[in-house]
DSSP file (Angstrom, degrees, kcal/mol; ACC not computed):
  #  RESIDUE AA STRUCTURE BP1 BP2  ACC     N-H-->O    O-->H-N    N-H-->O    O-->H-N    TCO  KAPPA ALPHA  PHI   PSI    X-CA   Y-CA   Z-CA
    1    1 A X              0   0    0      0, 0.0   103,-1.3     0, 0.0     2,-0.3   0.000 360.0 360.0 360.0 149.0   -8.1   -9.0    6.3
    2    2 A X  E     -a  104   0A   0    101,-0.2    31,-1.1    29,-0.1     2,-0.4  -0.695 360.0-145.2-115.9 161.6   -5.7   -7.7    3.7
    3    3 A X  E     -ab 105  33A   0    101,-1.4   103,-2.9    -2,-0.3     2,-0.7  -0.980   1.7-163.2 -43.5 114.2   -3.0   -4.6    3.2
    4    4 A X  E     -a  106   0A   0     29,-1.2     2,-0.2    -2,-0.4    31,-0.1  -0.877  18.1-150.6 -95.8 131.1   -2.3   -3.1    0.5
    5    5 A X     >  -     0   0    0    101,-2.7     4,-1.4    -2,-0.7     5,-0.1  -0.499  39.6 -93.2 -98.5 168.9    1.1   -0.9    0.8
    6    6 A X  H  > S+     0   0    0      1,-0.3     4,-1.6    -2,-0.2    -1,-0.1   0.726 124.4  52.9 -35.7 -43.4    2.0    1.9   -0.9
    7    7 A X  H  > S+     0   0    0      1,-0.2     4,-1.9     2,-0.2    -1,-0.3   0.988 110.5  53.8 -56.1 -60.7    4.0   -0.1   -4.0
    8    8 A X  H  > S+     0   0    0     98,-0.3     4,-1.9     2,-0.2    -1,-0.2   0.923 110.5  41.8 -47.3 -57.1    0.7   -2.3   -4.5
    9    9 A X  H >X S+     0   0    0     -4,-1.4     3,-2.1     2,-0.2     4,-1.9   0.906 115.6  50.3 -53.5 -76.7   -1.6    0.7   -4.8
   10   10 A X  H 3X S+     0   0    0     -4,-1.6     4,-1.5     1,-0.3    -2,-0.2   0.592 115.6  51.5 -11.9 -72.2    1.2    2.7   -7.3
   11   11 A X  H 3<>S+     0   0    0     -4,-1.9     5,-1.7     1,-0.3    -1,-0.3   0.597 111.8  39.3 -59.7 -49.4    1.2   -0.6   -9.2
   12   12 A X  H X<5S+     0   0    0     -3,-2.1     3,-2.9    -4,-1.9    -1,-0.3   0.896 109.3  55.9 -61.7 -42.6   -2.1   -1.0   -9.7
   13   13 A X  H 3<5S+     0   0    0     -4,-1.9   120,-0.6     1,-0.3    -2,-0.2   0.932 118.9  53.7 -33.8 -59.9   -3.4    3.0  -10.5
   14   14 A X  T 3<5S-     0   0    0     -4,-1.5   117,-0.3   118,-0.2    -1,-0.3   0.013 106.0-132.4 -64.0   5.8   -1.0    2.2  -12.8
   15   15 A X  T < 5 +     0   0    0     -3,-2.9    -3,-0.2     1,-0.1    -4,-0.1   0.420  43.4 168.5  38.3  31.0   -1.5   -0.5  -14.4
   16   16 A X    > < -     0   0    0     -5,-1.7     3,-1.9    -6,-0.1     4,-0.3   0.230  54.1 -89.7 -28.3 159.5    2.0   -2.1  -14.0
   17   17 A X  T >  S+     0   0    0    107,-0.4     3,-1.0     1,-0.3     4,-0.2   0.974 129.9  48.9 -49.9 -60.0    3.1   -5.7  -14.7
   18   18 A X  T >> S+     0   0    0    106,-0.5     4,-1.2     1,-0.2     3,-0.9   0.486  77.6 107.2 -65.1   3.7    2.2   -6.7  -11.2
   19   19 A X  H <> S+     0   0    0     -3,-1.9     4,-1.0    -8,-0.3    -1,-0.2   0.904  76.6  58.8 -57.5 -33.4   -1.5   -5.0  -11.1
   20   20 A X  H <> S+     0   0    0     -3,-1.0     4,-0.7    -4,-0.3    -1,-0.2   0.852  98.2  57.2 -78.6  -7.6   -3.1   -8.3  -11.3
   21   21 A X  H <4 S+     0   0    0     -3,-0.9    -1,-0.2    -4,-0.2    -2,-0.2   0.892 115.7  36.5 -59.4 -42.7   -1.3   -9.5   -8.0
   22   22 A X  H  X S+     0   0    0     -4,-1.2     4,-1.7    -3,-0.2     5,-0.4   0.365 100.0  83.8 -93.1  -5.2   -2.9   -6.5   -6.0
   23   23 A X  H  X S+     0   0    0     -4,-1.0     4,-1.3    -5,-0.3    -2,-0.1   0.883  85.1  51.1 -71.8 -31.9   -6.0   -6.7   -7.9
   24   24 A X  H  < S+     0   0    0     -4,-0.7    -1,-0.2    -3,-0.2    -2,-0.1   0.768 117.8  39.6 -34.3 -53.4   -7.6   -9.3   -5.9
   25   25 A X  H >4 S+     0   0    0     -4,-0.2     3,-0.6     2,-0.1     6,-0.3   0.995 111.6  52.3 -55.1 -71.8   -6.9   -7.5   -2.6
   26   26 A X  H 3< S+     0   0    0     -4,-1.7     2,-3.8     1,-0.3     3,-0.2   0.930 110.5  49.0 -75.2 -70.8   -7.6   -4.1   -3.6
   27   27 A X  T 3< S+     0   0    0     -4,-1.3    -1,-0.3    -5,-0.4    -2,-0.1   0.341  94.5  74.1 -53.3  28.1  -11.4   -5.0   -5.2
   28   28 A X    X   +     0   0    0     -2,-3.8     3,-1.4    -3,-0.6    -1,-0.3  -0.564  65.0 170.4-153.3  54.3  -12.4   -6.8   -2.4
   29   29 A X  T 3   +     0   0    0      1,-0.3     3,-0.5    -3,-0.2    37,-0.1   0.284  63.8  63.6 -69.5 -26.6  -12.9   -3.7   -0.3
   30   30 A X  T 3  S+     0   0    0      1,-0.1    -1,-0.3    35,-0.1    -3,-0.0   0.347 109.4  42.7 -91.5   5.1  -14.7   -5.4    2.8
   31   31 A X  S <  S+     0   0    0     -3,-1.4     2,-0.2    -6,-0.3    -2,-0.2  -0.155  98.8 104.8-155.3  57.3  -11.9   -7.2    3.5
   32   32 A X        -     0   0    0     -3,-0.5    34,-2.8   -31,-0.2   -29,-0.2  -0.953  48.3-160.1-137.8  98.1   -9.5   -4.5    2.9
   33   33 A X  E     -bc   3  66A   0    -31,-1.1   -29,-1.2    32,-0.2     2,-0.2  -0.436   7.3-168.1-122.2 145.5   -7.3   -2.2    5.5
   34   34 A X  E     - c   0  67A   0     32,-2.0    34,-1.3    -2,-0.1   -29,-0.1  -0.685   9.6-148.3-156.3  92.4   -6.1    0.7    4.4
   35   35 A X  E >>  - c   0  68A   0     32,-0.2     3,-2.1    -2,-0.2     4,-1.4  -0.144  20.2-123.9 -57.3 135.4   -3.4    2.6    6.5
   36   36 A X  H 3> S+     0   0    0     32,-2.9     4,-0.7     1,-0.3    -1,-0.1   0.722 109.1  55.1 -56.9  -6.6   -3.3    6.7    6.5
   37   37 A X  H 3> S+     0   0    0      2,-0.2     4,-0.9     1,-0.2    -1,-0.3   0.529 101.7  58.9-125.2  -5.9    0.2    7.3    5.5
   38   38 A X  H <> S+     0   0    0     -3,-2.1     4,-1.5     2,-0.1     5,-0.3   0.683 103.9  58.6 -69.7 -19.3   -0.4    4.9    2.1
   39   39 A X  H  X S+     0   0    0     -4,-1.4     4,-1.0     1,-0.2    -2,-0.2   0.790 107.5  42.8 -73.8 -13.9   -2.9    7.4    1.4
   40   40 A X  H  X S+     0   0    0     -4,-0.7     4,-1.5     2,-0.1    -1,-0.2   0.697 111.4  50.0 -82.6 -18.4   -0.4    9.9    1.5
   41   41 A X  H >X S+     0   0    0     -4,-0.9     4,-3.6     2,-0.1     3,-1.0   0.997 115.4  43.1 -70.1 -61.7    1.9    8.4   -0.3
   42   42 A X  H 3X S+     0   0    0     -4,-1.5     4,-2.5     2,-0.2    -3,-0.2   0.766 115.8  49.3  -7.8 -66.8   -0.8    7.5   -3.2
   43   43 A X  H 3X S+     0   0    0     -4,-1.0     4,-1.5    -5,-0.3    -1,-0.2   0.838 117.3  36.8 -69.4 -46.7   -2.2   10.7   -3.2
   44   44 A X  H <X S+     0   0    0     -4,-1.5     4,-1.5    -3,-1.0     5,-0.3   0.745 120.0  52.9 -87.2 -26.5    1.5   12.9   -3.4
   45   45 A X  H >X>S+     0   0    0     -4,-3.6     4,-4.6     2,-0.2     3,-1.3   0.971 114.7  39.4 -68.1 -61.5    3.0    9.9   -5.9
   46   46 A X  H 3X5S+     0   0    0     -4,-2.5     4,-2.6     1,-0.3    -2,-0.2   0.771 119.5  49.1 -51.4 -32.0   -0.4   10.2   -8.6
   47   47 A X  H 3<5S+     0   0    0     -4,-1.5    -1,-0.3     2,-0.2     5,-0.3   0.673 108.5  51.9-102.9 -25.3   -0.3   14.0   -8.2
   48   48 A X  H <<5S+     0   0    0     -4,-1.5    -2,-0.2    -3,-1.3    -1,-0.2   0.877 126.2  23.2 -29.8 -72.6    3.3   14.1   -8.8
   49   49 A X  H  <5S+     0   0    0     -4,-4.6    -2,-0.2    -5,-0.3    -3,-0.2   0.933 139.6   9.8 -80.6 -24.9    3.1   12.2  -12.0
   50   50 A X  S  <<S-     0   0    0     -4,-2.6     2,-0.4    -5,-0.5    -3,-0.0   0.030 100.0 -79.6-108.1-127.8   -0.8   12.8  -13.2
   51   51 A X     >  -     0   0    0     -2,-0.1     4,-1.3     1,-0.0     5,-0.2  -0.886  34.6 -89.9-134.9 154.3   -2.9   15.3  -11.5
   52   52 A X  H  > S+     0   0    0     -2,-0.4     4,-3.8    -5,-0.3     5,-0.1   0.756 117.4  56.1 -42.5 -29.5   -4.9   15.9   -8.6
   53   53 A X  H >> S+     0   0    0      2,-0.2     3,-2.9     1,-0.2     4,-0.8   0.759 109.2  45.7 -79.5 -77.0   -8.1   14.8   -9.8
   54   54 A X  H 3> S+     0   0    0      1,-0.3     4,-1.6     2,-0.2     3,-0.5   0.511 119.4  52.0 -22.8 -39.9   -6.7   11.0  -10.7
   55   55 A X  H 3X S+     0   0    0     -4,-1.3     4,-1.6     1,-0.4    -1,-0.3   0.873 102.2  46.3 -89.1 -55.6   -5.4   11.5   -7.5
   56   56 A X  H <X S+     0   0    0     -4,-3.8     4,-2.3    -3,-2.9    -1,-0.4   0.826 114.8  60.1 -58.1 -21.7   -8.3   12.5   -5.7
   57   57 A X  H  X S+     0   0    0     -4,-0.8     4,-1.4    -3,-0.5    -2,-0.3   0.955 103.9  43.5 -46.6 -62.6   -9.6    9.3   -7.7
   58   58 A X  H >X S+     0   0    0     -4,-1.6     3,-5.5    -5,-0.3     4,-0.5   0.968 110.9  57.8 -71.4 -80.0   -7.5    6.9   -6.5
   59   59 A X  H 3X S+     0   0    0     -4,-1.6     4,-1.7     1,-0.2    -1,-0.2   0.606 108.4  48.0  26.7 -97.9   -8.1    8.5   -2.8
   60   60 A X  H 3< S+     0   0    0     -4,-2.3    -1,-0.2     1,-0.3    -2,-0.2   0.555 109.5  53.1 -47.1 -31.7  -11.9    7.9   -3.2
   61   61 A X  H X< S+     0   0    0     -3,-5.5     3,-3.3    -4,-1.4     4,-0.4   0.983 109.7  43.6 -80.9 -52.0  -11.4    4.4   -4.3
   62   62 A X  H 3< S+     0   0    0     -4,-0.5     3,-0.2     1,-0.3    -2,-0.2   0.558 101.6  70.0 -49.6 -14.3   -9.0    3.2   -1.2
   63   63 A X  T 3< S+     0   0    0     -4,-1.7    -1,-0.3    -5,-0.3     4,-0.2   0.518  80.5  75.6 -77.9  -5.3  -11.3    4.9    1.2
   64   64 A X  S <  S+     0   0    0     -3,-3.3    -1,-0.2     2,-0.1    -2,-0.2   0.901  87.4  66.8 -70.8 -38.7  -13.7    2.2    0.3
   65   65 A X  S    S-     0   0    0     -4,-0.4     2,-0.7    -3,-0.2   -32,-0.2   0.119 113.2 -81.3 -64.6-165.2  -11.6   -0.5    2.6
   66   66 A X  E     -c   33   0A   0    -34,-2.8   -32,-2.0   -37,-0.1     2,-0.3  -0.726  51.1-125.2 -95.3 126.5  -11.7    0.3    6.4
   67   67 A X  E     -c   34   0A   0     -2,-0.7     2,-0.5    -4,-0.2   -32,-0.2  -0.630  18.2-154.0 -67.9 137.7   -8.8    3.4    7.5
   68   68 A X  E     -c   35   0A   0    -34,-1.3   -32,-2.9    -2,-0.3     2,-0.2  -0.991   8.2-150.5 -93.0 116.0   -6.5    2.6   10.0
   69   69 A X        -     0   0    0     -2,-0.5     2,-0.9   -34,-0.2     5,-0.1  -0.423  25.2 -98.9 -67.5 172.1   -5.3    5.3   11.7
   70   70 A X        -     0   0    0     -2,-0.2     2,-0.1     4,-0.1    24,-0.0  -0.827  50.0-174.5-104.9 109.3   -1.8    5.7   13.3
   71   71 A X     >  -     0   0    0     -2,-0.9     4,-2.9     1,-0.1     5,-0.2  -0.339  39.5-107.2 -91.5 171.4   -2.6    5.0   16.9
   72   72 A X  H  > S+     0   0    0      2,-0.2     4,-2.2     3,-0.1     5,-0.2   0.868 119.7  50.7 -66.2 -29.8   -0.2    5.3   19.6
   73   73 A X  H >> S+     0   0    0      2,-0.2     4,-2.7     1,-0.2     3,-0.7   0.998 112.3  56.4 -65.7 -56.7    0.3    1.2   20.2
   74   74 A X  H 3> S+     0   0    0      1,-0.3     4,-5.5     2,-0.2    -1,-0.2   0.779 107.3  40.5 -60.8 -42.9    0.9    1.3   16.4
   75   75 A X  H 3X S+     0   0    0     -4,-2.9     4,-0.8     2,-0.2    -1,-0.3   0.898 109.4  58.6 -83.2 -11.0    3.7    3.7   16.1
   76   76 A X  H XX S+     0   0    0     -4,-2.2     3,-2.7    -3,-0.7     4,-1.0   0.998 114.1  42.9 -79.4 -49.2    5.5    2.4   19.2
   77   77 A X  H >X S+     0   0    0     -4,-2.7     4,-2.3     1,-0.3     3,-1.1   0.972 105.3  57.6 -46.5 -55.2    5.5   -0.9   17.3
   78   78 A X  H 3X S+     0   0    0     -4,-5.5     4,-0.9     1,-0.2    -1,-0.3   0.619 102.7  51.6 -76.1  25.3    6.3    0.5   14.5
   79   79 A X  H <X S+     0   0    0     -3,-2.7     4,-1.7    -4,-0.8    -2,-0.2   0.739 114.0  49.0 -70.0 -38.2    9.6    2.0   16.4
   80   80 A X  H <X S+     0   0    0     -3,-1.1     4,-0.7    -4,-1.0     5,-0.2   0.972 114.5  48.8 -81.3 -50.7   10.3   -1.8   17.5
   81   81 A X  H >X>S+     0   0    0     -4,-2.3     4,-2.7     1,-0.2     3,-2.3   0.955 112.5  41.4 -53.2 -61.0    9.7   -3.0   13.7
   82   82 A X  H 3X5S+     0   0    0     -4,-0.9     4,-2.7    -5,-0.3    -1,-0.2   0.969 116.0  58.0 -76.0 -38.2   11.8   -0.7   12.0
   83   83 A X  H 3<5S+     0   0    0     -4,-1.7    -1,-0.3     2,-0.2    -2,-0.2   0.634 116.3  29.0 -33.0 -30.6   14.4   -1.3   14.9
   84   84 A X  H <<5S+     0   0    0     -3,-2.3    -2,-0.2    -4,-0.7    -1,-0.2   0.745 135.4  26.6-122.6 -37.4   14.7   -4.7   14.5
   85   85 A X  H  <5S-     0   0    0     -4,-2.7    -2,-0.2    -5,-0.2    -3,-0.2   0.321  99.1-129.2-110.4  23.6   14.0   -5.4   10.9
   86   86 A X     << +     0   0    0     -4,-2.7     2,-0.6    -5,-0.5    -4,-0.2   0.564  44.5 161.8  56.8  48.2   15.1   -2.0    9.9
   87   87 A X        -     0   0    0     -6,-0.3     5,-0.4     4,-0.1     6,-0.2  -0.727  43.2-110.9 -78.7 116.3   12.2   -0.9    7.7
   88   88 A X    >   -     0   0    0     -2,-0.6     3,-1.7     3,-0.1     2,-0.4  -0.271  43.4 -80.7 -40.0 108.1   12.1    2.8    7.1
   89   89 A X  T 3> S+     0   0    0      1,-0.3     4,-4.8    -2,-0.2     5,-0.1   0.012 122.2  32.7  32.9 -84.0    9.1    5.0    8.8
   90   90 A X  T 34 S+     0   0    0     -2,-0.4    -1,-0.3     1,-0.2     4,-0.2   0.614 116.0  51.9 -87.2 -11.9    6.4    4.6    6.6
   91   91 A X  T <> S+     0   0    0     -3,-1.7     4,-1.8     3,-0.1     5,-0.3   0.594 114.8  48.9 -90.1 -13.3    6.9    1.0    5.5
   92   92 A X  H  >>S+     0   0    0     -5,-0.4     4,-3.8    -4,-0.2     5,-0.8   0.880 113.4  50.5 -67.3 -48.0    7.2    0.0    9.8
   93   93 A X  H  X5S+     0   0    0     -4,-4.8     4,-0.8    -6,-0.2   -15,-0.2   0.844 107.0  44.6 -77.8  -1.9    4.4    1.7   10.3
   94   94 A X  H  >5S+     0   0    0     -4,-0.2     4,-1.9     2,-0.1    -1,-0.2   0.885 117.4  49.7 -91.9 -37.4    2.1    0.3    7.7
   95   95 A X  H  X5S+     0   0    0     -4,-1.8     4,-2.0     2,-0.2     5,-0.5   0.997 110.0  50.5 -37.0 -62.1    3.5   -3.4    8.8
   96   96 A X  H  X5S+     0   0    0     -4,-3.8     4,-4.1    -5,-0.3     5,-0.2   0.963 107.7  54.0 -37.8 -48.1    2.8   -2.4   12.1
   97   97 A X  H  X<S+     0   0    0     -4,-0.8     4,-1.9    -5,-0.8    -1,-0.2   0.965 112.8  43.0 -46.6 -56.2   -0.8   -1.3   10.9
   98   98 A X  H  X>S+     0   0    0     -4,-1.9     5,-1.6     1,-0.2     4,-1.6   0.992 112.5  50.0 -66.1 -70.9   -1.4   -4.7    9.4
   99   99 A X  H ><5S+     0   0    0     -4,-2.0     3,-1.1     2,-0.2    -1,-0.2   0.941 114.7  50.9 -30.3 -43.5    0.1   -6.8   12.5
  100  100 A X  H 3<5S+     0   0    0     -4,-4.1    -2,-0.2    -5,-0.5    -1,-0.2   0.938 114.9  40.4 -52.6 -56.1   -2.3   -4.5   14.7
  101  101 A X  H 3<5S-     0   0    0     -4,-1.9    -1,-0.3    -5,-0.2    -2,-0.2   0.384 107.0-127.5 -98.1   4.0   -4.9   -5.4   12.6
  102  102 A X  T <<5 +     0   0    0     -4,-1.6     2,-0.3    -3,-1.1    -3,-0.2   0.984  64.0 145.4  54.0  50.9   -4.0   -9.5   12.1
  103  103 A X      < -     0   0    0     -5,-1.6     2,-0.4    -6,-0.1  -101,-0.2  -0.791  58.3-117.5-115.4 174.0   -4.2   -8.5    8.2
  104  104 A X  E     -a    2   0A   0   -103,-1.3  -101,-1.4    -2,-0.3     2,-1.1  -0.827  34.1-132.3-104.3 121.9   -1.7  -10.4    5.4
  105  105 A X  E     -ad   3 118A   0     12,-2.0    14,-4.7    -2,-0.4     2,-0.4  -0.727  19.8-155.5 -98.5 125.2    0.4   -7.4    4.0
  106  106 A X  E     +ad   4 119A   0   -103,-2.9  -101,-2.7    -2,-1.1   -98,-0.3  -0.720  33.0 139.4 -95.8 139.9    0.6   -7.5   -0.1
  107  107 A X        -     0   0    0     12,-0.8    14,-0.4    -2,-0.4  -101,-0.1  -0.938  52.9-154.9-158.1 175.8    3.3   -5.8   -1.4
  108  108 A X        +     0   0    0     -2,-0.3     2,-1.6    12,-0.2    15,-0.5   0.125  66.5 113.6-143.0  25.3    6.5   -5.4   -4.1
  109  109 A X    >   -     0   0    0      1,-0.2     3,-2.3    13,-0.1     4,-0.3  -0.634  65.8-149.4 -94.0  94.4    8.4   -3.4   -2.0
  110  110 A X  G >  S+     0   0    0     -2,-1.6     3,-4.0     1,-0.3    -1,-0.2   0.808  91.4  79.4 -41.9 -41.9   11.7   -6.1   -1.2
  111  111 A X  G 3  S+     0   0    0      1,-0.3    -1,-0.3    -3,-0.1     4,-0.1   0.739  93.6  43.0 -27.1 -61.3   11.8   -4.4    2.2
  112  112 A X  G <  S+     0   0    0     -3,-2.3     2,-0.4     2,-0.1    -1,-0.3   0.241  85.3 129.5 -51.8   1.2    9.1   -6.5    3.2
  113  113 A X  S <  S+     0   0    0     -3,-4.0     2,-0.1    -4,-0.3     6,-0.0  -0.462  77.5  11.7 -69.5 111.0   10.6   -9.5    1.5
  114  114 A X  S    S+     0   0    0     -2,-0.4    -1,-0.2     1,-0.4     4,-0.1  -0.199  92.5 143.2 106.4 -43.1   10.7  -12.9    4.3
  115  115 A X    >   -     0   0    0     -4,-0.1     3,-0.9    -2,-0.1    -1,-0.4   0.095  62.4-103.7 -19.5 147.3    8.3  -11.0    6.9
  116  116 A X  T 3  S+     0   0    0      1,-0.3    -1,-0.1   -12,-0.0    -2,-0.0  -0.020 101.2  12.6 -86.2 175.9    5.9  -13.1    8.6
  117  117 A X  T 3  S+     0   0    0    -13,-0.1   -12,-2.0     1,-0.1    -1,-0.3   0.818  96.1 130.2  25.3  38.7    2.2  -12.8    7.0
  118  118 A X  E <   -d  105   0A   0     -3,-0.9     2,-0.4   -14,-0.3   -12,-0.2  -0.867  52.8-147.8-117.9 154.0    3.3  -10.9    3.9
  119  119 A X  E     +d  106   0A   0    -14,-4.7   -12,-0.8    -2,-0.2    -6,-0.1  -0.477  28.9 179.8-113.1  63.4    2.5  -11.4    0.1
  120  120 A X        +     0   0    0     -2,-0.4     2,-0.5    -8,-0.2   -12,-0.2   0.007  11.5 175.5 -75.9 163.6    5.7  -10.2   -2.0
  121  121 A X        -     0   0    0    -14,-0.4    -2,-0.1     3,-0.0   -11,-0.1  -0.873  37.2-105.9-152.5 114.1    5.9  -10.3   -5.5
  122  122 A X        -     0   0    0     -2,-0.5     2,-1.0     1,-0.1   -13,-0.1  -0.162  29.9-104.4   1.7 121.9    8.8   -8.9   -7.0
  123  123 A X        -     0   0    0    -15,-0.5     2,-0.1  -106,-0.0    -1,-0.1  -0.577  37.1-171.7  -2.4  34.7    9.0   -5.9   -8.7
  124  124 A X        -     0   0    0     -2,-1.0  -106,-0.5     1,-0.1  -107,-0.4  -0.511  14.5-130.2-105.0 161.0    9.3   -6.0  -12.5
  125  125 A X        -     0   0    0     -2,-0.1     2,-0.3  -108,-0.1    -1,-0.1   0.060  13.9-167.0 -32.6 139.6   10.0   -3.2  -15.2
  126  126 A X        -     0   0    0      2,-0.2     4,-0.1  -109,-0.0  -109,-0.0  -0.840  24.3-133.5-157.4 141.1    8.1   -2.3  -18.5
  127  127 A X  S    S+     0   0    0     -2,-0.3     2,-0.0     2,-0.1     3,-0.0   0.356  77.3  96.7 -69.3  -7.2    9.3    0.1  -21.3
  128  128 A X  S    S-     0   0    0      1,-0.1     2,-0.3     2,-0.0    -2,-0.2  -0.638  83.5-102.4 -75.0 144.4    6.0    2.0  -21.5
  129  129 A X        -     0   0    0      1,-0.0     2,-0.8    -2,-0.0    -1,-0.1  -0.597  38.9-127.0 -33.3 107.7    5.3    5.3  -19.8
  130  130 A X        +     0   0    0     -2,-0.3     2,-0.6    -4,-0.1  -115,-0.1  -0.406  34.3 164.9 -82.1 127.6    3.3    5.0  -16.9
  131  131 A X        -     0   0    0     -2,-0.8   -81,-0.0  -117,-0.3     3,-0.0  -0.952  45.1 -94.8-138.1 151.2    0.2    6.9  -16.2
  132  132 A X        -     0   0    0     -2,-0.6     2,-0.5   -86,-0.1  -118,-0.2   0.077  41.2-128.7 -54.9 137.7   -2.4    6.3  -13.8
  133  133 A X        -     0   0    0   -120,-0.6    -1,-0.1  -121,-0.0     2,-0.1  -0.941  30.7-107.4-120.0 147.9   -5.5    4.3  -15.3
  134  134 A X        -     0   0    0     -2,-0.5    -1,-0.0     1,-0.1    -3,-0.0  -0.241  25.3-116.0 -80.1 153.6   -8.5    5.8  -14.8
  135  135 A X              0   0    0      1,-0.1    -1,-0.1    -2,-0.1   -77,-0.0  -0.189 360.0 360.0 -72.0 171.2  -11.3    4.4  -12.2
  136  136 A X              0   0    0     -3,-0.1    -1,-0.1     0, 0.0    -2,-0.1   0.811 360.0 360.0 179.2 360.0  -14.0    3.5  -13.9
């Protein structure tokens, strides 16, 4: 089972340097976890910088993997996560999601950087404008 977190999705919509790193995950939809709170992030980032429908796009496509919801076991782990390796809210609790779930979290978000079953890639930079590439 896989995660994508919130940076991976961004990266791909977006076609970013890193898209083909999360592109494997993310199309592979039966073996694909998809925590609620990247869908809020996703949803409030694309609708910030495009519009609501791309947004709702993007949505429609990540809903193809299986939701996790934020159970109770999962946020009290992620209290213990962010507590001990001092990841903020919404990146403990989408680790948590993924431990919960025994899934490999993919990501380019350095928080995650040296966690145990995680896929990191670096970050990198392009001088182009980004906008949301359309589903398709």
């Amino acid at each position: 089972m896989n995660l994508v977190d919130t940076s991976g999705w961004i990266e791909y919509f977006f076609a970013g340097p890193n898209a083909s790193f999360f592109a494997d995950p993310i199309e592979k939809p039966r073996e694909l976890l998809v925590p609620v709170v990247c869908l809020y992030e996703v949803f409030k980032k694309i609708n910030v910088v495009a519009d609501e429908a791309r947004a709702l796009q993007a949505v429609a496509q990540m809903r193809e993997g299986q939701l996790a919801d934020v159970t109770e076991n999962i946020a009290l782990s992620a209290s213990l996560i962010s507590i001990h390796h001092g990841l903020p809210m919404a990146d403990s609790t989408i680790y948590a999601t993924a431990r919960s779930f025994r899934a490999v979290t993919w990501t380019q978000d350095e928080d995650f950087s040296g966690l145990p079953d995680v896929n990191y890639k670096p970050a990198r930079t392009r001088a182009s404008s980004r906008r949301p590439k359309g589903r398709g």
